[in-house]
C-alpha positions as CSV (number, residue, x, y, z in Angstrom):
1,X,48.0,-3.1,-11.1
2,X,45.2,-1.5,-13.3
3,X,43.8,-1.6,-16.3
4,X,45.2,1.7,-17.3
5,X,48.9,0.4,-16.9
6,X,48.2,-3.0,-18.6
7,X,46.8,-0.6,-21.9
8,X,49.8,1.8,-21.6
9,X,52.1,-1.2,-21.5
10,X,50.3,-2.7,-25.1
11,X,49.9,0.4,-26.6
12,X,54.2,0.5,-26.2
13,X,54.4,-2.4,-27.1
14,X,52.8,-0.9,-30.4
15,X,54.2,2.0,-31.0
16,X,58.0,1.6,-29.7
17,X,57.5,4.8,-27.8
18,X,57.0,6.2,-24.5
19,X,55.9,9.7,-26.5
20,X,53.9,8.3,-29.1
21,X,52.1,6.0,-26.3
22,X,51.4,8.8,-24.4
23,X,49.6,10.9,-27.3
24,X,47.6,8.1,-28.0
25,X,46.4,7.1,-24.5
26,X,46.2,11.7,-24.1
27,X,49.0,11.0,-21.3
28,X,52.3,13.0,-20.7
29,X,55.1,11.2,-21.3
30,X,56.0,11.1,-17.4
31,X,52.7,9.6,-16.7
32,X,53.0,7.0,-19.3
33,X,56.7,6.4,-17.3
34,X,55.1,6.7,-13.8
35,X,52.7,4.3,-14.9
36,X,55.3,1.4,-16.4
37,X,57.4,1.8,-13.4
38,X,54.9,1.1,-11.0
39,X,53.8,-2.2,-12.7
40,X,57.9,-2.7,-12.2
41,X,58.1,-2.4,-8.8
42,X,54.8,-4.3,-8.1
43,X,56.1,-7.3,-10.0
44,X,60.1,-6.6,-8.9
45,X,60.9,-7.5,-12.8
46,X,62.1,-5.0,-15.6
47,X,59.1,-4.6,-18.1
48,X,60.6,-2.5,-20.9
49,X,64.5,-1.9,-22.5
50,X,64.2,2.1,-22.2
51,X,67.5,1.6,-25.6
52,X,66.2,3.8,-28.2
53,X,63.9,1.9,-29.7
54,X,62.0,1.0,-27.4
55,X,61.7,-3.2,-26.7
56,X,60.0,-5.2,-24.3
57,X,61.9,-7.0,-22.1
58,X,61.9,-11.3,-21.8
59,X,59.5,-10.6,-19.2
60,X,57.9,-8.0,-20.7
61,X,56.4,-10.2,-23.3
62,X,55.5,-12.5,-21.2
63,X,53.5,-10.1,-19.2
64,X,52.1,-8.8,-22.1
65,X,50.4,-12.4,-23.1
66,X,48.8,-11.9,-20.0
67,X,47.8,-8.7,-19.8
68,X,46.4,-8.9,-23.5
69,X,44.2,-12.2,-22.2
70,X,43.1,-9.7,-19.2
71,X,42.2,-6.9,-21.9
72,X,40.6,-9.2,-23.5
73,X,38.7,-10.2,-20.8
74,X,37.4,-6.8,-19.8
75,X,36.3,-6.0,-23.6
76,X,34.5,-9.2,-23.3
77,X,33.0,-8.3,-20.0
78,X,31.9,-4.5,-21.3
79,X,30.2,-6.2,-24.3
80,X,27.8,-8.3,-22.2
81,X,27.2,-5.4,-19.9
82,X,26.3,-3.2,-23.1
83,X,24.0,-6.2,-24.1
84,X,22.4,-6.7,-21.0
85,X,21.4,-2.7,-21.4
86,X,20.5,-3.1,-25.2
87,X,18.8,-6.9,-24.9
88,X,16.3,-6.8,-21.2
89,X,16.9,-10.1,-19.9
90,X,17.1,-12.1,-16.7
91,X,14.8,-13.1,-13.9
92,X,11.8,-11.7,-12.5
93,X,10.2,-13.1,-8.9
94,X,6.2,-12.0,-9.3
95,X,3.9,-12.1,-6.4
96,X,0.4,-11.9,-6.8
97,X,-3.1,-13.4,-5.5
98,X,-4.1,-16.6,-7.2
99,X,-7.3,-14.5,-8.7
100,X,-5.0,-11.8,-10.4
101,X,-2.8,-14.4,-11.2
102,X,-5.4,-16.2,-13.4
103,X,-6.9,-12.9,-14.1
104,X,-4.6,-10.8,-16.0
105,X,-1.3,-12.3,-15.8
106,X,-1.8,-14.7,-18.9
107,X,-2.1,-11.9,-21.4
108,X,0.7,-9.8,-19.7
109,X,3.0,-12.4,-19.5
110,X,1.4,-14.0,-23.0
111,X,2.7,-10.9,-24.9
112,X,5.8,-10.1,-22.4
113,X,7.3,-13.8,-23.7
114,X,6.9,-13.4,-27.0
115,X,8.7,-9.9,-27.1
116,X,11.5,-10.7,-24.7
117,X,12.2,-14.5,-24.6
118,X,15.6,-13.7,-22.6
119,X,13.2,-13.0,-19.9
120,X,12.4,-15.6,-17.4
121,X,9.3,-15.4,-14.9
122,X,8.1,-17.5,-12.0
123,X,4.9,-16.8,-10.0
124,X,3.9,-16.7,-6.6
125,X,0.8,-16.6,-5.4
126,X,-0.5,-15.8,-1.9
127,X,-3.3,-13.7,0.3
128,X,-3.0,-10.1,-1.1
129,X,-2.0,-8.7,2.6
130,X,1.2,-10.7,2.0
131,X,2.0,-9.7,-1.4
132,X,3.5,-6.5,0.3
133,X,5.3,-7.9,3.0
134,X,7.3,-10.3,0.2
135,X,7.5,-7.3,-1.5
136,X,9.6,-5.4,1.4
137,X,11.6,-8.6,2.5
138,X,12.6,-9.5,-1.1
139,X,10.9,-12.3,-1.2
140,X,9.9,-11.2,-4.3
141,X,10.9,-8.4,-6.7
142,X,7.2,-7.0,-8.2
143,X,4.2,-7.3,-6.8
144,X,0.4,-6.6,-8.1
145,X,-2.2,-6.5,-5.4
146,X,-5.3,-3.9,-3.7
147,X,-3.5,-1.1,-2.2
148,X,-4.9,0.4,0.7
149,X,-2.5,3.0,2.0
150,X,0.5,4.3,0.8
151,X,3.8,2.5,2.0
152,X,6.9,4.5,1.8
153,X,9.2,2.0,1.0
154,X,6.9,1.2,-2.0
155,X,7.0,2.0,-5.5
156,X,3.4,1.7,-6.2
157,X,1.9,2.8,-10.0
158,X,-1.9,2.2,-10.1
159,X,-3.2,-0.3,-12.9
160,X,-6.3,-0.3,-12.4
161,X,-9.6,-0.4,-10.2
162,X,-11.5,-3.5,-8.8
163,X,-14.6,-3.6,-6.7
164,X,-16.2,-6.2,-4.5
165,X,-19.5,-8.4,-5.4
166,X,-22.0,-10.2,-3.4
167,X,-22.6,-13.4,-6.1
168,X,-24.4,-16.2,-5.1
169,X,-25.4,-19.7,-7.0
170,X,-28.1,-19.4,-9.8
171,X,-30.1,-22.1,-7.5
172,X,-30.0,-19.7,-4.4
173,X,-32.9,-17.9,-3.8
174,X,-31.1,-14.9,-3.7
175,X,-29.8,-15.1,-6.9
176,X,-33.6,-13.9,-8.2
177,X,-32.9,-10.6,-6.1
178,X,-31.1,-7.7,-8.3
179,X,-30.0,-5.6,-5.4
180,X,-30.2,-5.9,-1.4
181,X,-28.4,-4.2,1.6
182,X,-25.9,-5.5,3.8
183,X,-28.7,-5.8,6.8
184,X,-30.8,-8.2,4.5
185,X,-28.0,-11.2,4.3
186,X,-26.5,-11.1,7.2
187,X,-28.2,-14.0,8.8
188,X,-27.3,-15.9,5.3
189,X,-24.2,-18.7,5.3
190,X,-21.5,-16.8,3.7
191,X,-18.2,-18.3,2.9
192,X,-15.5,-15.8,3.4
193,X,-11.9,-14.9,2.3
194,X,-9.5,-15.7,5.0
195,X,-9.0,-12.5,7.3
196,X,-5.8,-11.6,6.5
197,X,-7.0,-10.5,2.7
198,X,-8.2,-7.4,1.7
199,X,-11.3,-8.4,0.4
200,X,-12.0,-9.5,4.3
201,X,-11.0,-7.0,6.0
202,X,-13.1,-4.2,3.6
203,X,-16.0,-6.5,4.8
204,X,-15.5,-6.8,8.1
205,X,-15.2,-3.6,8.0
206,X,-18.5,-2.8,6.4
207,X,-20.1,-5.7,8.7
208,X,-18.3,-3.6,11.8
209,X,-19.8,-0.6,10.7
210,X,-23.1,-1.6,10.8
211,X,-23.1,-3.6,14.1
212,X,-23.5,-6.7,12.2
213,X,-22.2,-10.4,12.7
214,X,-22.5,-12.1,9.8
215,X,-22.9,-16.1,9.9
216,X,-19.7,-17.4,8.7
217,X,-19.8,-21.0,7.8
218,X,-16.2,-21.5,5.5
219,X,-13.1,-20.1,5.5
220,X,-10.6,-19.7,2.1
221,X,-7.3,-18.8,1.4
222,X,-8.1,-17.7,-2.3
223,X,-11.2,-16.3,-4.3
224,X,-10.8,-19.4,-6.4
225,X,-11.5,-21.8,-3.8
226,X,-14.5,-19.4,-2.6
227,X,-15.9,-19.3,-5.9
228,X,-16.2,-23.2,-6.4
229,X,-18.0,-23.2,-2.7
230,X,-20.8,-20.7,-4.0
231,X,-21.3,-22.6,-7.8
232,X,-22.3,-25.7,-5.6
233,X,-24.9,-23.4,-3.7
234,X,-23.0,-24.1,0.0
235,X,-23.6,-20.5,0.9
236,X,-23.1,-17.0,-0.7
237,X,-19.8,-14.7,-0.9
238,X,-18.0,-11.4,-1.7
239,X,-15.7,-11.6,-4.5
240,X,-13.8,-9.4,-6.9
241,X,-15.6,-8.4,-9.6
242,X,-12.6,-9.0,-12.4
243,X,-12.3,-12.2,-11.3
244,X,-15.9,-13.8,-12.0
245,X,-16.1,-12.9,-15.8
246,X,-15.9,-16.8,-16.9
247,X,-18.7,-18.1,-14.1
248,X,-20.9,-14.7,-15.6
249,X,-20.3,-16.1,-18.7
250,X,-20.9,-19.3,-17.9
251,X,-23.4,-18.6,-15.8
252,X,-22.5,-20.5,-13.0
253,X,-22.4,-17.2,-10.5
254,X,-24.9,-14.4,-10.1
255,X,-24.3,-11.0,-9.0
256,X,-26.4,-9.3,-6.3
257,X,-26.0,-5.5,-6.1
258,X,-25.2,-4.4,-2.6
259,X,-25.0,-1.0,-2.3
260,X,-22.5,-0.8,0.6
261,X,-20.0,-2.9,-1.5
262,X,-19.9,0.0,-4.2
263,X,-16.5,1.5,-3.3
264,X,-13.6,1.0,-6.4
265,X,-10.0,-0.4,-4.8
266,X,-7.1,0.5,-6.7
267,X,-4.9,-2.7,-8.0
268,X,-1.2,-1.5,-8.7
269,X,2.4,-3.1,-9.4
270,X,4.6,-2.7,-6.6
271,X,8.3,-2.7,-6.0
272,X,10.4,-1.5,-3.2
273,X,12.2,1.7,-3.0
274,X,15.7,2.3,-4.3
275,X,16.4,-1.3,-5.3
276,X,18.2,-2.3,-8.1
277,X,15.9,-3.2,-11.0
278,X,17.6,-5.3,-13.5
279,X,17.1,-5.1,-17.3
280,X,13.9,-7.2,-16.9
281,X,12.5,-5.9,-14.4
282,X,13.0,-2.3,-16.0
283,X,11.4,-3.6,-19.2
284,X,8.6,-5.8,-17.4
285,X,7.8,-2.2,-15.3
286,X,7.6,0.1,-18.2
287,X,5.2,-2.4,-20.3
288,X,2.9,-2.7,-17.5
289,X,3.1,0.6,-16.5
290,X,1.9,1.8,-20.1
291,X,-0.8,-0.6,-20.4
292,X,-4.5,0.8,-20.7
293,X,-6.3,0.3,-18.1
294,X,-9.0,-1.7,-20.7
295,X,-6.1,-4.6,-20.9
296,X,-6.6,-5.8,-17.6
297,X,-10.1,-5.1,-17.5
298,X,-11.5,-6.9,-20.1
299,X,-12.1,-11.3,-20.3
300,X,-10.8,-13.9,-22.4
């Protein structure tokens, strides 16, 4: 049984007529009879009285309650399709470092809700090395994190770019220098991101570079929790820039130019190849994707 047989059969029904069913549904009239006889044989019943005109049988109309409930049904089913295409909604699964989280996700989101309320979005934040990996597992359906190297099972569409800081408390002593090198602090307590970040691994890279050991005194998951460490003066770190505009506003942090920290790192919204992207997701993709640059750049 098909959906085809179960219109031809109500569309008889209508018109009394194998011929005049078949010009409607643009069907010979040996198709239209191929197609009632196999419904017959399937349900080992006789469907129509073939008596000039032509009647459905007892059974018949009962099989055609049924098969108007199941059209019904389908119409019902092809609406809500159309409306999930015309209305973006669902869920999205976001993945994202706590900083960027805090950072730009408020006035992304802030306008997303108020556009799409069918929309629902829930956050998880983790170490930006692993913002990929939930990615590719499908753990989560979009990331936003530093890119590094292209991965080709990504989607990736650049956002915009980030840089690292040296910032230390305004009671530090080296919160009166405006600019140093990497050779002049490394004997200093710094408190670092955890290893498995980006952030880390650019400076261990720079520290590596430069045959230096740096005096490591804390270790953090998150920017956030470094942050707080420096603003009580327990020891100096390197930070995103984005993320400190509060504390430079509140002036609770203090930048120190470095030059070897001057590199730009791309921040983009990832998504893994050739996966279905839902209505909200699509929507979700397209808005971020056309934001300026300047939206997640500036403070609030």
């Amino acid at each position: 049984m098909n959906i085809s047989q179960l219109e031809t059969l109500l569309t008889i029904s209508k018109t009394m007529s194998f011929r005049k069913a078949g010009e409607l549904l643009n069907l010979t009239q040996p198709a239209v009879s191929a197609q009632i006889k196999t419904l017959e044989d399937e349900f080992k019943t006789v469907l129509i009285d073939r008596n000039q005109p032509v009647t459905l049988t007892d059974h018949g109309k009962v099989f055609l309650e049924h098969a108007e409930r199941i059209l019904a049904v389908v119409e019902e089913l092809k609406q809500k399709l159309s409306d999930l295409n015309a209305i973006p909604q669902g869920h999205i699964v976001l993945g994202t470092t706590s900083s960027m989280a805090i950072q730009i996700l408020p006035r992304v989101l802030s306008y997303f809700q108020d556009q799409y309320p069918l929309i629902k979005t829930t956050i998880h934040t983790m170490p930006s090395s692993q913002v990929l990996a939930s990615v590719e597992n499908g753990s989560v359906d979009i990331g936003i994190t530093y890119i590094s190297e292209k991965n080709p099972n990504m989607d990736t569409s650049i956002l915009y770019y980030d840089s690292f800081v040296l910032v230390a408390s305004p009671a530090h002593p080296l919160s009166q220098v405006v600019h140093t090198n990497i050779h002049m602090i490394k004997d200093l307590p710094f408190i670092m991101l955890a290893p498995d970040t980006l952030g880390r691994r650019f400076l261990d890279q720079i520290f590596k570079k430069n045959n230096i050991q740096p005096n490591i005194i804390m270790e953090l998951s998150s920017s956030e929790e470094v942050k707080r460490m420096v603003e009580i003066n327990l020891g100096i770190a390197v930070v995103s820039k984005l993320s400190i505009a509060n504390e430079l506003k509140l002036g609770s942090l203090k930048i120190i130019k470095v030059v070897e920290l001057e590199p730009y790192h791309p921040v983009a919204v990832v998504y893994k190849s050739g996966r279905y992207l839902n209505t909200a997701m699509q929507q979700f993709l397209s808005d971020l994707k056309g934001m300026p640059e300047q939206s997640f750049l500036g403070s609030e």
